[in-house]
C-alpha positions in Angstrom: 20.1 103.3 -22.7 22.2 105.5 -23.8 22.1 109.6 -25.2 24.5 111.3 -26.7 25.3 114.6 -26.6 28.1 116.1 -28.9 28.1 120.0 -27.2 26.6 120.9 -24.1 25.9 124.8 -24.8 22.0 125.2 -24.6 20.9 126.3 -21.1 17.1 125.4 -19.9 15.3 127.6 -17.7 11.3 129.0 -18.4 12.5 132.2 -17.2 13.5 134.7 -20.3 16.2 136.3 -18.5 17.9 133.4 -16.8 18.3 131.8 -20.4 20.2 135.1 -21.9 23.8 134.4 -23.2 23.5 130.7 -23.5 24.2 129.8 -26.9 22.9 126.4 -28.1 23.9 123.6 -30.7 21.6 120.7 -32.8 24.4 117.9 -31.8 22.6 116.2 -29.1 19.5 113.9 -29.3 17.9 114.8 -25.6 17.3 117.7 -24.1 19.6 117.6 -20.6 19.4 119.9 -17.5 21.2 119.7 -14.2 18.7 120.4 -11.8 14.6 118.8 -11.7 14.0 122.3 -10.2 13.8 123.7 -14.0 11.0 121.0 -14.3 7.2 121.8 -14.3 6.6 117.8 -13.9 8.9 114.9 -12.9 9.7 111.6 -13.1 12.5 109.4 -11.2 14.4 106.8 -13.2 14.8 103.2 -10.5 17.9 102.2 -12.8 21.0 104.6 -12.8 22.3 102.5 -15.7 20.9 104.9 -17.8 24.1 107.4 -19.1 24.5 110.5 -21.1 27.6 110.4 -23.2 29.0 113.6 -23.1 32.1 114.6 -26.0 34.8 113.5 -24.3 33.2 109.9 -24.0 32.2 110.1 -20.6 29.2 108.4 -19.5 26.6 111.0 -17.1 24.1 109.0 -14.7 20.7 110.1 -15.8 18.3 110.5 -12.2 15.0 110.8 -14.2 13.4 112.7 -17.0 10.4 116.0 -17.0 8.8 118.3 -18.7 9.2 122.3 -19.4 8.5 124.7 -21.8 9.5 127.7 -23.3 7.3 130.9 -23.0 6.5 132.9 -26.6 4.6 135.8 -27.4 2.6 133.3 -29.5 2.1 129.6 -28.2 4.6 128.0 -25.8 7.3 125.3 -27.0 7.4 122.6 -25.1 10.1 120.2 -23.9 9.1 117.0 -23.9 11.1 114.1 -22.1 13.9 116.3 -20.7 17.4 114.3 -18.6 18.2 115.2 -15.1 21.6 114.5 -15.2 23.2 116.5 -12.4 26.8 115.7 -12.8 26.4 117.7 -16.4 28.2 120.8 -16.8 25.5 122.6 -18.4 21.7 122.2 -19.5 21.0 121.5 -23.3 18.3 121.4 -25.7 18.4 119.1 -28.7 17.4 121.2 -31.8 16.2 117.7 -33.3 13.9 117.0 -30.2 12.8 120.6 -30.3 11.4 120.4 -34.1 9.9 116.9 -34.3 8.2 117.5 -30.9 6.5 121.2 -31.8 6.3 120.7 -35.6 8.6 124.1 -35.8 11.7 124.8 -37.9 14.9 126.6 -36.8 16.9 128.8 -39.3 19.8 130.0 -38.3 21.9 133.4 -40.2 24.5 135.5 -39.5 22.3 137.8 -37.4 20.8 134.8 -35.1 18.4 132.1 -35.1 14.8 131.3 -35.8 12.5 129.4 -34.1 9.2 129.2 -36.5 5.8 127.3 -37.2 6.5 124.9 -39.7 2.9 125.4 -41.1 2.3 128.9 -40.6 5.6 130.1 -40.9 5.0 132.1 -37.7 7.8 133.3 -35.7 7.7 131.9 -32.8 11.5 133.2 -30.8 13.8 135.0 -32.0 16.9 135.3 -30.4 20.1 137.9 -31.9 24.1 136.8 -32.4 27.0 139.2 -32.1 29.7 136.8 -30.8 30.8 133.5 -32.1 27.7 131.6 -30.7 24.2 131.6 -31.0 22.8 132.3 -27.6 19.5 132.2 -26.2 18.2 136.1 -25.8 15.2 137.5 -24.0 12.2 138.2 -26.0 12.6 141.1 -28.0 10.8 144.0 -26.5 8.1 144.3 -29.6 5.4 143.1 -27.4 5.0 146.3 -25.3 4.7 148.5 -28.0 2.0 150.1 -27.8 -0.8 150.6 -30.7 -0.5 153.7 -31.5 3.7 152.8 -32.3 2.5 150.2 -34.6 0.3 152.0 -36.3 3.2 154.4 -37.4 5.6 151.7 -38.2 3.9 149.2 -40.4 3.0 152.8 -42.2 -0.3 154.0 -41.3 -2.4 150.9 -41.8 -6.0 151.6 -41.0 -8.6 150.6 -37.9 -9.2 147.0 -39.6 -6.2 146.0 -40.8 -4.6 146.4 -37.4 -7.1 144.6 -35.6 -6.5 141.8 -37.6 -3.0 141.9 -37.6 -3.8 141.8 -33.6 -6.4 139.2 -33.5 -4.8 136.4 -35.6 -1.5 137.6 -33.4 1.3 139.1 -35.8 1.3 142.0 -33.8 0.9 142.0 -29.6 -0.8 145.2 -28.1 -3.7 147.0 -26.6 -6.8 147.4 -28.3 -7.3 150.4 -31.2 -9.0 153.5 -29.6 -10.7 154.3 -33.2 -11.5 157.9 -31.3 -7.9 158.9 -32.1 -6.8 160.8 -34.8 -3.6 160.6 -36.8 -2.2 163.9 -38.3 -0.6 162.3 -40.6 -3.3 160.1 -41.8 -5.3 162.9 -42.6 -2.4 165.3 -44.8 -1.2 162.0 -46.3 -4.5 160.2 -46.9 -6.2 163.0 -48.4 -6.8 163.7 -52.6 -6.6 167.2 -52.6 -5.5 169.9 -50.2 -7.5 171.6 -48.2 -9.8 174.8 -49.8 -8.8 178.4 -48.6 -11.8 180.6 -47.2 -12.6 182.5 -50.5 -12.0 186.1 -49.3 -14.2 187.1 -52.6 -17.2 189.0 -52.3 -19.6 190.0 -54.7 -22.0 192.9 -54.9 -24.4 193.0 -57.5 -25.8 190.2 -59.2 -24.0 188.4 -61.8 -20.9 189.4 -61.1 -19.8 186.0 -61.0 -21.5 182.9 -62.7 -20.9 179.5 -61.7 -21.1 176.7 -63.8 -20.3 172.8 -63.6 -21.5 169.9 -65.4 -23.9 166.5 -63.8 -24.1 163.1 -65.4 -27.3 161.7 -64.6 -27.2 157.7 -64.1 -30.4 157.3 -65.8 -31.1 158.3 -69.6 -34.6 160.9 -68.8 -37.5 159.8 -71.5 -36.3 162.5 -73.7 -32.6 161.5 -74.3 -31.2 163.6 -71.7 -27.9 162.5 -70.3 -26.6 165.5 -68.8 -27.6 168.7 -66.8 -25.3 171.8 -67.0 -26.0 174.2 -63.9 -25.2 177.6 -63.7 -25.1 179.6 -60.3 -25.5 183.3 -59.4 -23.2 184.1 -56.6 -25.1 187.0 -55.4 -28.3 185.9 -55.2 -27.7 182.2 -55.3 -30.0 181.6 -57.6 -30.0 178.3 -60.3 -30.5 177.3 -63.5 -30.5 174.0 -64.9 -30.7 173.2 -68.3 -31.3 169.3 -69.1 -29.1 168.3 -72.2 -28.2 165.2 -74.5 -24.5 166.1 -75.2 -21.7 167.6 -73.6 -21.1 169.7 -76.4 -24.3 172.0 -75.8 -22.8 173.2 -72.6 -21.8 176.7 -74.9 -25.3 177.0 -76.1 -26.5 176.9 -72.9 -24.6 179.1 -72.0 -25.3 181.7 -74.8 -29.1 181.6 -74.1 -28.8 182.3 -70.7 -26.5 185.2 -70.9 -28.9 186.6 -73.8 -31.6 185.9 -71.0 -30.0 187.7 -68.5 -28.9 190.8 -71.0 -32.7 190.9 -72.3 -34.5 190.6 -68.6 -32.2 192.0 -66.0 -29.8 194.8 -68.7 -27.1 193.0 -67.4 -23.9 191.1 -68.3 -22.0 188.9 -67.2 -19.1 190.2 -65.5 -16.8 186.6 -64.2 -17.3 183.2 -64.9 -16.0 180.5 -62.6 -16.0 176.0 -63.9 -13.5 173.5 -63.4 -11.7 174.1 -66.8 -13.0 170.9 -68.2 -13.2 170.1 -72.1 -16.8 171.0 -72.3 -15.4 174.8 -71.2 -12.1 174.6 -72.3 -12.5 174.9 -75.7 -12.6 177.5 -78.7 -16.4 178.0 -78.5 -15.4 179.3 -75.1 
């Protein structure tokens, strides 16, 4: 039996760091290494007949064939039926093996190379370029991050959306304290700004009148839609007037200042709404 393979430039080691700078190739049909100490399992071959074919043509004794795998922040990619060839120069994976025998897909770019699910389209390594090579790299360091970091980069996502970005393993990290509050969550997440203490203070009654307008979600057995309320600040005290249209907010209004004229002698002095239409207007 014979394997060929065209570059040997794919180290194999389970350790991260030992498998840094080794760039690798998809021109070879086995994965190869030198020593049956990078093996987790191992079997001996009886019949040395069995050659690699190397480039140059040369033929590589074969001693017997193992088992490895490749450590990922997600799942593990094994290495199935790997050469111990000791003569080689250096260990190699075949990028054919590698796919058909994990179902991934490797892409490569100008940047690096990716090593993927083929049905989930997970990343499963990913290992940087800057020379003329693609070489094997250490995990990046993304795994360590801790939650509170990835809360701010993937832009303020909230308690749930992390936690299943974590469960279904995007993201790798401790568990969110939901006890912890982001500043900027709160001045970017809120609709309005906060209210300034009112510093205004009234001394006699009706000096300012409050007013707003309340949309009941039930029509009343009379027709009535709407209540328009009207607040004393002094005293606090309400008045709520039941109505069918917006547009008798006014002559609400009218009939309670001629109230308050008639019973108390008094006026009016300020008169504080939201500025909608129903006060907006000329009547106003």
């Amino acid at each position: 039996m014979i394997f060929i393979l065209d570059r040997l430039i794919f180290y194999l080691k389970t350790d991260p760091n030992r498998t840094a700078n080794t760039p690798m190739d998809s021109g070879a049909t086995s994965h190869t290494t030198t020593s049956r100490g990078n093996l987790s399992s191992y079997s001996p071959i009886s019949h040395l007949n069995q050659k690699v074919i190397v480039g140059s043509g040369q033929g590589i004794p074969i001693h017997g064939t193992g088992y490895t795998q490749l450590t990922t922040s997600n799942q593990p990619i094994h290495l199935n039926h790997v050469l111990h060839a000791p003569k080689i120069i250096k260990n190699l994976i075949s990028v054919r093996q590698l796919t058909t025998d994990n179902n991934v897909s490797v892409s490569f770019d100008p940047f690096g190379f990716t090593v993927s699910d083929f049905q989930t389209g997970i990343t499963l390594l990913r290992c940087n370029s800057r020379g003329a090579l693609y070489p094997v790299t250490p995990p990046n360091n993304f795994v360590s991050l801790t939650s509170s970091i990835w809360h701010n980069r993937l832009g303020h996502p909230g308690v749930s959306v992390l936690n299943s970005l974590r469960k279904n393993k995007f993201i790798c990290c401790e568990p969110f304290n939901t006890s912890v509050i982001c500043d900027s969550c709160v001045l970017g997440k809120q609709v309005k700004l906060p209210f300034f203490n009112s510093k205004t203070a009234t001394l006699m009654p009706f000096d300012i009148l409050h007013s707003d307008l309340w949309t009941s979600p039930i029509l009343s057995s009379a027709g009535h839609k709407y209540y328009v309320l009207f607040l004393d600040d002094f005293t606090n005290f309400l008045w709520t007037f039941p109505i069918s249209r917006k547009s008798q907010v006014f002559e609400m209004f009218k009939s309670l200042t001629s109230l308050i004229h008639t019973q108390f002698l008094k006026n009016v002095k300020s008169f504080q709404c939201d500025n909608g239409d129903k006060y907006n207007n000329e009547l106003f």
